[in-house]
N, C-alpha and C positions, 0 to 999 in steps of 0.2 A: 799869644800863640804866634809861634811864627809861620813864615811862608815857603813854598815849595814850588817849583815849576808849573804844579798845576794851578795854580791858585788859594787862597785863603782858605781855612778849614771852617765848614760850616754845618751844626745841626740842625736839622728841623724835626719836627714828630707829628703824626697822625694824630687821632683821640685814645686811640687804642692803648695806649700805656705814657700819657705825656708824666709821671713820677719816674718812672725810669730815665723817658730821657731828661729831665733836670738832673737827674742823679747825676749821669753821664758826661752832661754838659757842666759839671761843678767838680767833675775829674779832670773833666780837661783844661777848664776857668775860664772857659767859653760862656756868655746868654746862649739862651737856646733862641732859633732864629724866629723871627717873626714873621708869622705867617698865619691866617684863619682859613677852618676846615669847618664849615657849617652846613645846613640842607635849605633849599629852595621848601617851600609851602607842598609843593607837586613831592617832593621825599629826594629829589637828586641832591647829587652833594657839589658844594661848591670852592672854591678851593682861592684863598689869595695871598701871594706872599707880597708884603709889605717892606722887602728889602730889597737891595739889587745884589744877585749873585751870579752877575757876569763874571765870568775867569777862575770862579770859585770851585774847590775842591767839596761836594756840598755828599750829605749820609741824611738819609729819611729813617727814624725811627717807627716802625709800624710793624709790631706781631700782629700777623690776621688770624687773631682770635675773637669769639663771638663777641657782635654778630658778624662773623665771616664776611659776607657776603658784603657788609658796612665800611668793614675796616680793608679790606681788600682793593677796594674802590676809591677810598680816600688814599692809597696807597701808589695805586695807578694813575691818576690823578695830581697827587703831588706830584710824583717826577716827573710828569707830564709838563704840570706847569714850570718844575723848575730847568727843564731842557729848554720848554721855551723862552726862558729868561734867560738862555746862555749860559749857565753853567758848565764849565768845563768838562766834571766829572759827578755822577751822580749815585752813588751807592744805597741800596737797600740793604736795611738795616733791620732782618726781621727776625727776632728772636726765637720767636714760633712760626713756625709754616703751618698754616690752615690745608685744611686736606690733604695733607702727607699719608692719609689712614689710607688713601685712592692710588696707590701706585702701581694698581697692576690689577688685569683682569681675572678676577676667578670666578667669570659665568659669561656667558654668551649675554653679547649687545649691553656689556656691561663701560662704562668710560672709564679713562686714565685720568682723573681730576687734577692731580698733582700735576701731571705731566701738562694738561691746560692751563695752571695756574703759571707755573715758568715761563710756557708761552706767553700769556699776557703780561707778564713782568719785562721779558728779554723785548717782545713788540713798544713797549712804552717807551724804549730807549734808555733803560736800566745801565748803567755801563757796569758794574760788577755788583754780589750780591754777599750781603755775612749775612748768617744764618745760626742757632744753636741747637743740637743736637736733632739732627734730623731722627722723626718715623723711621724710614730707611736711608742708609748713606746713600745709597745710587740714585738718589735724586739729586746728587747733585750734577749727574749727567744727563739728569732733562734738562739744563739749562744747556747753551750755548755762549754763555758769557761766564768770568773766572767766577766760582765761590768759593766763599772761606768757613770752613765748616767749625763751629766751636766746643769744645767740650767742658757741662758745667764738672762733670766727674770728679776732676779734682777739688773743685769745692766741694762737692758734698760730701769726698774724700777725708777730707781734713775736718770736715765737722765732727762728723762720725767717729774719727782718729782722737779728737780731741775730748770724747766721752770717756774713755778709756775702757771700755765695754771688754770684756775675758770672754774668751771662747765663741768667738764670732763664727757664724755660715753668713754666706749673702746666699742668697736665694734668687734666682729669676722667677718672674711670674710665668713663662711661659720658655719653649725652645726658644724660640725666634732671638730674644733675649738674653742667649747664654754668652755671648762674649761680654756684654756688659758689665753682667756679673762676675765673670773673670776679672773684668779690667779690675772691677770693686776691691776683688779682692786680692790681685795682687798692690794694690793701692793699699790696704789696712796688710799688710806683711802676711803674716801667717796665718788668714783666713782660710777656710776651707768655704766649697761653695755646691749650691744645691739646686736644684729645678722644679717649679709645680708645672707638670702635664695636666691640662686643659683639655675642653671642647667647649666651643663658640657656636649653642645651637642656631644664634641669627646675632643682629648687630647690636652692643652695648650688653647681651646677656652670655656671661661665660659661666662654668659649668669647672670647678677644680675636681681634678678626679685624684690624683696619687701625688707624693713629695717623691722625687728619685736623688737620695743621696742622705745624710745622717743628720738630724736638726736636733734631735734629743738631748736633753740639757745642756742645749746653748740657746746664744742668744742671737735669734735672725735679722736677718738688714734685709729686706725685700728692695730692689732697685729696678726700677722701669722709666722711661723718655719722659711718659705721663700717665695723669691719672684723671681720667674722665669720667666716666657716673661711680667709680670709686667698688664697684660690683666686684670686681678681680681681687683687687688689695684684701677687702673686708672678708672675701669668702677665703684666701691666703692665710691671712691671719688665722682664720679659725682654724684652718686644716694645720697650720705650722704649729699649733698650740695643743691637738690634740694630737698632734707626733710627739710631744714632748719637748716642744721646747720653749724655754725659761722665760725670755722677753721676744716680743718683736716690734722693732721698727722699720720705717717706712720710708723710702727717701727718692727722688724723680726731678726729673728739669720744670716738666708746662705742668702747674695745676689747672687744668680746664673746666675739672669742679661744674660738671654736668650735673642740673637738676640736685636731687637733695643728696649730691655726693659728701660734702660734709658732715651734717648727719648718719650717713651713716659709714663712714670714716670712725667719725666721734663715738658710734658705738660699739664698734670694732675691738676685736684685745688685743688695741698697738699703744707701744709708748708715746711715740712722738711721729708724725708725720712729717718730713723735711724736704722743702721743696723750693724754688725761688724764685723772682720779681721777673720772669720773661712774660707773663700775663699778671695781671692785677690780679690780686687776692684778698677781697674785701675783708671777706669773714673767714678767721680764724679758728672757730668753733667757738664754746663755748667755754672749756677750759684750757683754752691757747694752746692745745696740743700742737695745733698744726704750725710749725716754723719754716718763716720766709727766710731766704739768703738772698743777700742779692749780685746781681749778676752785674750791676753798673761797671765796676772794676774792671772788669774781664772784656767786657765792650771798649768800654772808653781806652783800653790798651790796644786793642786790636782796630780801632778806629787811627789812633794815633800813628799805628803801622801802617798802615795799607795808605793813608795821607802822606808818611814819608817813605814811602816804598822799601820799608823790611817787611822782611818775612813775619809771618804768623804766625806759622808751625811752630816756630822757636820759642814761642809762649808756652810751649807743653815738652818744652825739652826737659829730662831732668839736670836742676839745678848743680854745677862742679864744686 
């Protein structure tokens, strides 16, 4: 790999998904850096890199997925350490944002968590941050330093494309979600697209009340950022099935796979659940319904950018 005004291009990774970053680091035909991320006896975490990356162009691989609070830490930490070893340039590289759920108050003396996470990212001396599909996109204006925001979309796009599935709806699981479901379906051509209207009587328990739009024999793409105790999707599926329609599947960025979300995924009347490698995915169920994609590709490009200063956006242009 070559070199750039800023210095050498270098990976390092947290605990938090080091299979990605090998992935990532074997697109770019880079080792992955060396470094150990272990805990003291006392639970703190300790942090040592075993290379010199003075003058270096260096990207921390770390989705702070659970345990949040673990991987968050080692993440702060890293770049911590690696400013003080002189690195030139130090990018986070976090596939998943942990507490993206927190981006705004809706009740009295309630926190902006999100909005504290960037702050302790941008105080660590982060110099820029990539990210994949945010919670909400205006988080990328709690930061104060650039982000590069990425969309798995069109992979999941092309997967789902390549079923050759007739008579598609996408469906959002909820409003908030409708442009999604648009992008979805102007992505598979001449999808038409639908809405489940929800209420959320407290947190992780949602409640689908009505489908707004036609699902009745077709066949549904349900698409959302993620999918955490899996409550929304499974209760979806049922309601999309007793409107009438023929198959559903299931398709998302973070599997977060809260508690026995698999389970009951796996008992759900969905075809396939399609989701990919920004959090580890141990268990796939029990009849492999649930399918990984992985995202190294799409990193390790947009890594390779931002080390030689093109543009990102351009990754998501359509192809001439």
């Amino acid at each position: 790999m070559g070199r750039f005004s800023g210095g050498q291009l270098k990976v390092f990774s947290g605990n938090a998904n080091v299979a990605l970053a090998k992935e990532i680091t074997d697109h770019l035909g880079l080792p992955l850096g060396d470094s150990e991320v272990t805990k003291f006896k006392n639970g703190e975490i300790q942090v040592i890199v075993n290379e010199s990356v003075r003058g270096d162009d260096v990207f921390v691989l770390q989705p702070t997925c659970s345990p949040p609070n673990d991987t968050l830490m080692e993440l702060l930490i890293l770049v911590d350490a690696l400013r003080r070893a002189s690195a030139r340039r130090v990018t986070a590289v976090i596939p998943y944002y942990g507490y993206a759920r927190q981006d705004r108050k809706t009740r009295g003396r309630e926190p902006i968590t999100a909005k504290l996470v960037a702050n302790l990212i941008t105080t660590a001396q982060t110099d820029r941050v990539l990210t994949m599909d945010l919670h909400a996109g205006q988080i990328q204006g709690f930061f104060d330093i650039p982000v590069d925001h990425l969309s798995a979309l069109p992979l999941l796009a092309e997967y789902i494309k390549e079923k050759g599935l007739e008579d598609v709806v996408v469906v959002s699981p909820d409003v908030g979600g409708t442009a999604r479901a648009r992008n979805l379906a102007e992505y598979l051509s001449n999808a038409s697209f639908s809405i489940l209207e929800k209420r959320r009587p407290r947190p992780n328990v949602s409640e689908v009340m009505t489908v707004i739009g036609d699902v009745a024999g077709k066949t549904a793409v349900l698409i959302d950022d993620m999918i955490d105790t899996g409550g929304t999707i499974a209760e979806g599926a049922e309601v999309l099935v007793g409107r009438g329609a023929k198959k559903v599947y299931v398709c998302c960025t973070h599997a977060v796979f809260s508690g026995n979300a698999v389970e009951r995924l796996c008992k759900a009347p969905l075809e396939e659940v399609v989701v990919t490698n920004t959090i580890p995915v141990p268990d796939r169920g029990p009849d492999g319904r649930i399918k990984v994609l992985s995202v190294a590709p799409l990193l390790a490009e947009a890594i390779l950018r931002i080390h030689e200063d093109l543009s990102v956006s351009k990754m998501f242009e359509p192809k001439a």
